[in-house]
Steps between C-alpha positions, in 0.01 A plus 500: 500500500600818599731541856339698758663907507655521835602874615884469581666798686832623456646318785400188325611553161826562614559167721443711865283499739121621553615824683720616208815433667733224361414156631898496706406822672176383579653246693768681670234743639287165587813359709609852683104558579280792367698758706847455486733781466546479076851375409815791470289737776706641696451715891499854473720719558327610850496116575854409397593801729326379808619192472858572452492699754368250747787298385760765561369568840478124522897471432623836727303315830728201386815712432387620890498198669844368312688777614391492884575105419817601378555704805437288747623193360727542192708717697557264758602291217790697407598601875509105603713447221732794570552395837600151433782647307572715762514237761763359309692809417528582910536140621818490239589828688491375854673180443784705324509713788537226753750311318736829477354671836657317849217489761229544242322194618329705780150554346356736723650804726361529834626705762878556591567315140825632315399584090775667252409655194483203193372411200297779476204618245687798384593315221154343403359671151132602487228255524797242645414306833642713795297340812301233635176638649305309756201616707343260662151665665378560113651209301770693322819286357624674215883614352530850511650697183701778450282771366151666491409586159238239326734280339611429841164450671383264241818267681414556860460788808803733385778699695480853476833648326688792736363288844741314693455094465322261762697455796707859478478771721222745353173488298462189246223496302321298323213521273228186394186485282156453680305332257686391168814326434461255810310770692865431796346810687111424454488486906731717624252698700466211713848535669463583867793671711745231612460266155832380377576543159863306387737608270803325390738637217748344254769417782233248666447697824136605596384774721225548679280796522194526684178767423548758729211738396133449318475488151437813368360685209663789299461664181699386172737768535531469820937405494559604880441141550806395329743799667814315676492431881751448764383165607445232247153531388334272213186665347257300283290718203165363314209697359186566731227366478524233291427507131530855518781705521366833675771451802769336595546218786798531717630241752831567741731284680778529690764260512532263782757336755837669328673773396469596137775445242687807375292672191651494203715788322205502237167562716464868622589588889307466824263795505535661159217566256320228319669332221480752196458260258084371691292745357180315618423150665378364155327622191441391114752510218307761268727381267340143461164735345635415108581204521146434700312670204674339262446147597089614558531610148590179383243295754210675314631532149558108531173435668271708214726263242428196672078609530520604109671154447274305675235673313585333220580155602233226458282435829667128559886652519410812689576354843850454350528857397440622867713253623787617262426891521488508896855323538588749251393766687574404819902600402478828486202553786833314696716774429197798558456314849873547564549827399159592703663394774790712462268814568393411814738543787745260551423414861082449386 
């Protein structure tokens, strides 16, 4: 008995499926549902774009926020740091002085007390602790260094070079940042007249000044306010208003209850010109600009790396990839931060 002459397609000749397609594609497209994206297609080039993009704009907001973190916190980092060491460097200095110095014991100076010239600062390098600033009315405790440049200010409120010291006759000065690096000036424009501020130096003694004039604001270039005086003056510099650097805030006090020690043979006479070596109350070191490039270079260079390689990593170790390329990168965007910094004014 002849079989029955069933009409076989192509599809079925061949082992596939009905629709012409092999059976194992048949049921991939089954699995993924009729309209999945077919496998090796890719977004186009207008997508991709948006989409990166995004991301980038994604990443700068975070680069944002990480610096003004860094600002405001990392900086205060480094500054607590720098003045633990320089707690120790002046204590060491004090107790020296008191062990070689008869009648050092006498912490404070008040009126009709005797004070010869001692262990002085004169000696102290850049960036070394000079003085012991205290103000009381705004919460300010910090060691004072020798120096104003930014290396300095990172450490603590610095001592301008050329003025006399605390507790001399004539103008000491002394500059402080506002908002990074411990911020030891952030309310300075809160100081009435009458608010002591206390300063004691290397030999142990501290003198007493008291406000004897509103704060006031000049411009950054604006040195009269460091020109010598014939009374012992202290005068207190910050950038106005804060987080900006458009002016500059300037506090004076005069010293209190006794007469002023002798200035020294190295700051500049009552009455003469400002010291020539203050140009301005605080601006950037241009110089940092290569160094800031440089290290933004590298923060993008490694970032597009890290996005190509994470491209090509399976889905399941892709959270590791981030992990690793953002510690990577957060190096470098370290050192841009720093460097940043460095072109801001000192005092900021």
């Amino acid at each position: 008995m002849t079989s029955p002459i069933h009409e076989v397609g192509p599809a079925a000749t061949e082992g596939g499926a009905p629709d012409g397609r092999p059976a194992g594609e048949s049921r991939r497209l089954f699995r993924r549902g009729a309209h999945a994206t077919p496998k090796g297609e890719r977004l186009g080039p207008v997508r991709r774009g948006v989409r990166e993009l995004g991301l980038a704009l994604i990443t700068l907001g975070v680069i944002i926020l990480l610096f003004v973190l860094y600002q405001l916190f990392g900086t205060g980092l480094a500054e607590a740091h720098s003045q633990t060491q320089l707690a120790k460097q002046f204590n060491a200095a004090v107790s020296a002085a008191k062990a070689t110095t008869p009648g050092a014991d006498n912490p404070t100076l008040g009126a009709g007390s005797a004070a010869t010239a001692g262990p002085g600062e004169t000696s102290v390098p850049p960036g070394g602790a000079i003085d012991h600033l205290v103000i009381p009315r705004i919460g300010v405790n910090k060691f004072v260094v020798q120096g104003v440049q930014l290396d300095d200010l990172m450490k603590g409120p610095g001592h301008y070079p050329g003025t006399v010291y605390p507790g001399e006759a004539g103008n000491a000065a002394i500059a402080g940042h506002r908002t990074t690096y411990g911020a030891p000036f952030f309310d300075l424009n809160e100081l009435s007249v009458g608010d002591p501020i206390y300063v004691t130096d290397r030999a142990g003694r501290t003198f007493v000044y008291k406000v004897s004039r509103p704060p006031q604001v000049v411009s950054p270039d604006d040195v009269s306010v460091l020109a010598p005086t014939p009374f012992a003056q202290l005068t207190l510099t910050t950038c106005n208003p804060r987080f900006e650097a458009t002016s500059r805030l300037v506090v004076v006090a005069r010293l209190s209850g006794r007469p002023p020690l002798p200035a020294t043979a190295t700051t500049p006479p009552s009455g003469g010109p400002a010291p020539a070596a203050v140009t301005s109350l605080g601006t950037g070191e241009s110089k940092a600009w290569p160094a800031a490039i440089g290290f933004g270079a590298l923060v993008v260079l490694l970032w597009i790396g890290v996005r190509i390689g994470i491209n090509r990593t399976r889905r399941w170790t892709r959270l590791a990839a981030y992990v690793i390329g953002i510690a990577v990168c957060l190096v470098p965007l370290w050192f841009f931060f720093e460097n940043v910094i460095r072109l801001l004014p000192p005092s900021i």
